[in-house]
N, C-alpha and C positions, 0 to 999 in steps of 0.2 A: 815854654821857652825853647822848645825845639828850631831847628834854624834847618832850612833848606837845600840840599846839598845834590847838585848835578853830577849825574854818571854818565859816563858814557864810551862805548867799543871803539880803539883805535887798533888799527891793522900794524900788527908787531913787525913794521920798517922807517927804515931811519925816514924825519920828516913830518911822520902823523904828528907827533905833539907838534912841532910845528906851525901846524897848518890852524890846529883848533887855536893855537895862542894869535897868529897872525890874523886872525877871525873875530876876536873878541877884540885883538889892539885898534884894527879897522873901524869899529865899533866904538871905541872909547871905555872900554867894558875892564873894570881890574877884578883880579883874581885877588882873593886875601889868604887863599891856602888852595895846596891841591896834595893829590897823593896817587899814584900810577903803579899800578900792579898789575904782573903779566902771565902770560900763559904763551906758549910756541908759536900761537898765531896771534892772537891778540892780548888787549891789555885793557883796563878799566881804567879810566881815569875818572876822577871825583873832584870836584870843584866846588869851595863855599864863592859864592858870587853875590855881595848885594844884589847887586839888578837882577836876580836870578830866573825871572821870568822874562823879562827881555834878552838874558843871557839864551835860554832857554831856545827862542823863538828862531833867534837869531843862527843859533848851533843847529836847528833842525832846517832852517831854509840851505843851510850851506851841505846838508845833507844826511848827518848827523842824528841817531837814535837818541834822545836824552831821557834819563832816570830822574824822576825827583823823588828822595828819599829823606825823610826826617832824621835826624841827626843830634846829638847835644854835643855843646862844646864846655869842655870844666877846664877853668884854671887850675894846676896841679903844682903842690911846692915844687921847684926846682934843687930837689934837696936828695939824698940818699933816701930810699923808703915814702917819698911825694907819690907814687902811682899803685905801691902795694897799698898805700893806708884806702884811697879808691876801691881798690880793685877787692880789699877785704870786705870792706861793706856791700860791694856788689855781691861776693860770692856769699855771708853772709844770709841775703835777702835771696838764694836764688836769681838772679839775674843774672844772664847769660850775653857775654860782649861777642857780636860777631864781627866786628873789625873793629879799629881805630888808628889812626895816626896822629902825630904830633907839629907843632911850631915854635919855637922860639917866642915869649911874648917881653915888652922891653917893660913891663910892668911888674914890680914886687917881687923878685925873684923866682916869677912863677911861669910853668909853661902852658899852652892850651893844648888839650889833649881834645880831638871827636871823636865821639865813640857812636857806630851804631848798633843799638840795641835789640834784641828780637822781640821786646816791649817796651815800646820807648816810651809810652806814660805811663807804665808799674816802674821804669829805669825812672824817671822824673821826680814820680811820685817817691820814691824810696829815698832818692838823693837828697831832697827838701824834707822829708821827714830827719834824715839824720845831720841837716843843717851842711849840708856840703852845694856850695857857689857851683849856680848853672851862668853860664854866659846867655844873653839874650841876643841876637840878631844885632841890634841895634848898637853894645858893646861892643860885639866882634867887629864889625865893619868903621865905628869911629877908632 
């Protein structure tokens, strides 16, 4: 149930994001999350994209390095203590999160959290063994 997720280097001046967003709009292409984190000269951006291979194609013609990284998205209670109860099982099981970001979701009072993992089918597998809801691609994007 891992879901696809584009990376990619923008040059840390006003504009770049920009330019990637006016690329995909051109295109017809929506973005359902992203999340931009920087450094003095650059910045990462990460994008889940349905069309993510045509998103893909599209970002490297225009000039563009892109990452494709496996991902999980978990709906999380929207509640005091919804991301430690998570993030205890993870630690728990050993598993190690090297990033994640979050979105507002308008479903159950719950939010989606991605997280990527430095084993993302021991992360998979551990989550489904302790009964905790993976999003599937196909969820996230309807």
């Amino acid at each position: 149930m891992k879901i696809e997720q584009l990376s990619l280097f923008l040059e840390n001046k006003p504009g770049s994001l920009n330019v990637v967003c006016r690329v995909l709009r051109e295109n017809n292409i929506n973005m359902r999350t992203l999340s931009l984190a920087d450094t003095e000269q650059f910045g990462i951006l990460r994008l889940l994209i349905k069309e993510w291979k045509q998103a893909k194609k599209i970002l490297e013609a225009a000039g563009y390095i892109v990452k494709v990284t496996e991902v999980l998205a978990l709906p999380v209670d929207d509640r005091p203590g919804g991301l430690a109860d998570v993030l205890e099982v993870l630690n728990k099981n050993a598993i190690n999160v090297e990033y994640m970001y979050a979105f507002s979701s308008d479903k159950q009072n719950r939010a989606i959290i991605v997280f990527r993992f430095e084993n993302p089918d021991k992360a998979e597998e551990i989550l489904k063994k302790e009964n905790i809801d993976i999003i599937t691609g196909i969820d996230l994007f309807n």
